[in-house]
N, C-alpha and C positions, 0 to 999 in steps of 0.2 A: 579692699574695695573692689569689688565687682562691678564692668561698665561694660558695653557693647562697642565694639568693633564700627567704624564709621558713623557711630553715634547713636542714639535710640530710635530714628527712623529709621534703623534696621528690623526694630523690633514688628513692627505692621509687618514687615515683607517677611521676616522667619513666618509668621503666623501666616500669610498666605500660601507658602510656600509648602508649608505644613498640612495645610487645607486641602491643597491641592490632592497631595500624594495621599487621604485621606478623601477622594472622592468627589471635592467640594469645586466650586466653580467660580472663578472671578473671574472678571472682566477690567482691563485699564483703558483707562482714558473714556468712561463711560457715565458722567453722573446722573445722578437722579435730580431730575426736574419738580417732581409734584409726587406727593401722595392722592392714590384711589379710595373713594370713600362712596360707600353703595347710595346712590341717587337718592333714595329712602330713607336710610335711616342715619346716614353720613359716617358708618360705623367700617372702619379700614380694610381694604380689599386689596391694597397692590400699591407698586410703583410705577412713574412713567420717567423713563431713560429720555435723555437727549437726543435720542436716534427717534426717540417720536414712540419704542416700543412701549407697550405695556406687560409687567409683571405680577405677575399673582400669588400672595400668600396667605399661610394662616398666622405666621409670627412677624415682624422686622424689629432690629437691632440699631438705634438711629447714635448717634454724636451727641453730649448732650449740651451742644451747643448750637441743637437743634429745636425751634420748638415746634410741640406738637397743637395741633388744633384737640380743646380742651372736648372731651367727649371719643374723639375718632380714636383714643388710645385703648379705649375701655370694652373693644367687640369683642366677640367669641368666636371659635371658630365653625358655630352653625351659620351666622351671618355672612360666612363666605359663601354660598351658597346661592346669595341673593345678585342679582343682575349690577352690574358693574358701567357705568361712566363717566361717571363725574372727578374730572384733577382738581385737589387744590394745591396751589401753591406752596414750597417749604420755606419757611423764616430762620435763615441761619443767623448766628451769633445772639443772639439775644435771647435772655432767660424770664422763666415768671421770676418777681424775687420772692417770692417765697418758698420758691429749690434752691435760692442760696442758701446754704449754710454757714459760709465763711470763703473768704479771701488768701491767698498767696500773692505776694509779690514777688516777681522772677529779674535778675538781669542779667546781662551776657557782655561781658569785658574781652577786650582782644588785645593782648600786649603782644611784646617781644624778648620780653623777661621775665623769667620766672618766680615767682611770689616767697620763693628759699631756694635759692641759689645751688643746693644739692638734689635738688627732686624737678620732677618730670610733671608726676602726676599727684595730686596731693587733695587734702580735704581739709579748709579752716572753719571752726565753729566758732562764734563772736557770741558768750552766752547774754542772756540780757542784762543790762544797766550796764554793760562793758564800754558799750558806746556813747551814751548819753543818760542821765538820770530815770528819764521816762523810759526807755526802751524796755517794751514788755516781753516781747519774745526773741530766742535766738537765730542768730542767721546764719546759714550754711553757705559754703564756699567752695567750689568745686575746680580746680583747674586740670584743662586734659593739656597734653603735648600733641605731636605729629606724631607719637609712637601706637595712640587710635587709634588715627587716621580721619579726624576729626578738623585738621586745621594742616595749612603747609608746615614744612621743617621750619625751624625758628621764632615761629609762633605759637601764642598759648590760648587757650580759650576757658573764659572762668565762668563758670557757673553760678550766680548770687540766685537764694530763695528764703522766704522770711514769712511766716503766718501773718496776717495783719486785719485789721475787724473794718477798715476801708482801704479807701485809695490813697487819699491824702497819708494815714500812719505808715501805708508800703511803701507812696514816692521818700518820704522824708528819711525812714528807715534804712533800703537799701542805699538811698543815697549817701548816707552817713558813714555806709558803709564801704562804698567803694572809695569814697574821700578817704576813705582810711587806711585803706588799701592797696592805691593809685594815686601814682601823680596825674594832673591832666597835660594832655599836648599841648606845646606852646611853641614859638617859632624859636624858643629858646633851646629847648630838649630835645627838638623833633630829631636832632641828624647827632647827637654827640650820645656817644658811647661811654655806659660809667665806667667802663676800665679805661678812658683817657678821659678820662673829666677830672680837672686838673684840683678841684676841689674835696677828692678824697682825701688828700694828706693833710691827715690832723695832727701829725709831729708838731707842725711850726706852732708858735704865740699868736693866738688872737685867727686860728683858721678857722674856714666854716667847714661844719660837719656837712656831708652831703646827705641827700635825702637819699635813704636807700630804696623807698617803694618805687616799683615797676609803672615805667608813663602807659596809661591807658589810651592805647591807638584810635577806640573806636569802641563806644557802648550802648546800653538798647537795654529800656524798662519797662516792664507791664505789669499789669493787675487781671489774676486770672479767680475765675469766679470757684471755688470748690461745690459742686453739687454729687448729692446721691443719686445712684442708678433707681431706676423705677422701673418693675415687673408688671409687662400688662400685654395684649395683643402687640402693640406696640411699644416696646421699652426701649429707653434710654440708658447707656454704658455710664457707671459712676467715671467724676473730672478726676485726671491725678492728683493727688496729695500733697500736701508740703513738704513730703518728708522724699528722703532722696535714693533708698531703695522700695524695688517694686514689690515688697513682702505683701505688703494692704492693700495693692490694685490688684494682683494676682488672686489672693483671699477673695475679694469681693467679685472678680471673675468668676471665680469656682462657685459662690455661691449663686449668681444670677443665672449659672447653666444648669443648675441643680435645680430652682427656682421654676425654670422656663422646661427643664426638660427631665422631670423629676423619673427616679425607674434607670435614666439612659448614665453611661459609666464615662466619666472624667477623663479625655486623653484614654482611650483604652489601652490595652500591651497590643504593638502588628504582632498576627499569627504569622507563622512560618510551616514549612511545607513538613517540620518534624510534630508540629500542634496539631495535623488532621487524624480526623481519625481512622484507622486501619481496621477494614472491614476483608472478617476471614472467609474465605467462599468456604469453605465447607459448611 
């Protein structure tokens, strides 16, 4: 299993980074306020930054947990052309629902013991009806170490994700999950360590077996919406996946640049100063 190094909010900054050295230009700490939409025909012309600036395009690339004003997506790029004033306002987090497609439920466990006791970094798959009769799909499990760099030394951090058709099948789902997986804190566990927890030895008559799961320090569930990316003057980046490598964001990257910039070549190969061409004076 393949993961990124201080986690996947690395991945934005490779990519800028990337840009950069490729010509491209960003800006931090700079968001955007409003979209431009030509006074006329309400048909998109630009952005306007926090600094009050105003920017001008014929494409933008928005989060698709952005929504756009139904019409201003749909210009061409003659209508940039046309005189420019009017901001409207951006409505972040909320979607039409009919760009949902479907659901993921995500959740994020923080222990200080690891989930198998000989590994670091590991991946459990719960397939379905494992955990309850009704369980229709399966749940993935992901735990990093400090050896990421994802979490301090001695702590772990676990990754739960699970397909689900609402909110309610995600809350109950992963739930079931982490019960399963986790003990909860209690002012009973919180300070005692299983290698002296005197309830390991099950030599004697009549001992109790201890629980071997990992107490969970600290956890945190949501419900994220899966939408498709949409190609238009203004488009929206497809949501990630349920699935836990980036093979199908990647894929669907490649094809929205293909899409939007049909002709222009994917990551080109940098030329180097042995690629020019040698022009003979004679």
């Amino acid at each position: 299993m393949l993961y990124p190094m201080y986690g996947q909010g690395e991945l934005p900054q490779a990519f800028c980074r990337r840009a950069a050295v490729k010509g491209c230009i960003y800006v931090l700490r700079m968001p955007v306020e409003a979209l431009l939409a030509d006074e006329d025909t309400g048909l998109y012309r630009g952005v306007r930054l926090a600094s009050g600036q105003d920017l001008f395009s014929q494409k933008l690339i928005m989060d698709p947990d952005v929504v756009v004003p139904q019409g201003l997506a749909s210009s061409t790029p003659e209508d940039s052309e046309r005189t420019l004033r009017h901001p409207l306002s951006i409505d972040m987090g909320k979607k039409v629902s009919s760009d949902v497609e479907k659901k993921v439920a995500r959740a994020i466990c923080i222990t200080k013991t690891s989930l198998k006791l000989d590994a670091s970094n590991l991946m459990i798959v719960l397939p379905p009806r494992s955990l309850y009769p009704e369980q229709a799909t399966s749940v993935r499990a992901v735990q990093l170490s400090s050896n990421t760099a994802v979490c301090p030394v001695g702590m772990f951090v676990v990754y739960l994700s699970a397909l689900c058709n609402d909110a309610n099948q995600g809350k109950t789902l992963l739930t079931v999950a982490m019960d399963a997986l986790f003990r909860q804190l209690t002012s009973e566990n919180a300070n005692v360590d299983c290698e002296e927890n005197p309830l390991k030895n099950s030599d004697a008559p009549n001992a109790v077996h201890e629980d071997q799961r990992p107490v969970c320090e600290w956890r945190a569930l949501y419900i994220q919406d899966i939408t498709e990316g949409s190609i238009h003057t203004v488009s929206t980046s497809p949501s990630p996946d349920g699935k836990l490598s980036y093979n199908d964001l990647f894929r669907s990257t490649e094809e929205m640049f293909r899409q939007m910039f049909p002709g222009e070549e994917f990551f080109p190969a940098p030329m180097n100063d042995n690629d020019s061409e040698v022009v003979d004076p004679e």
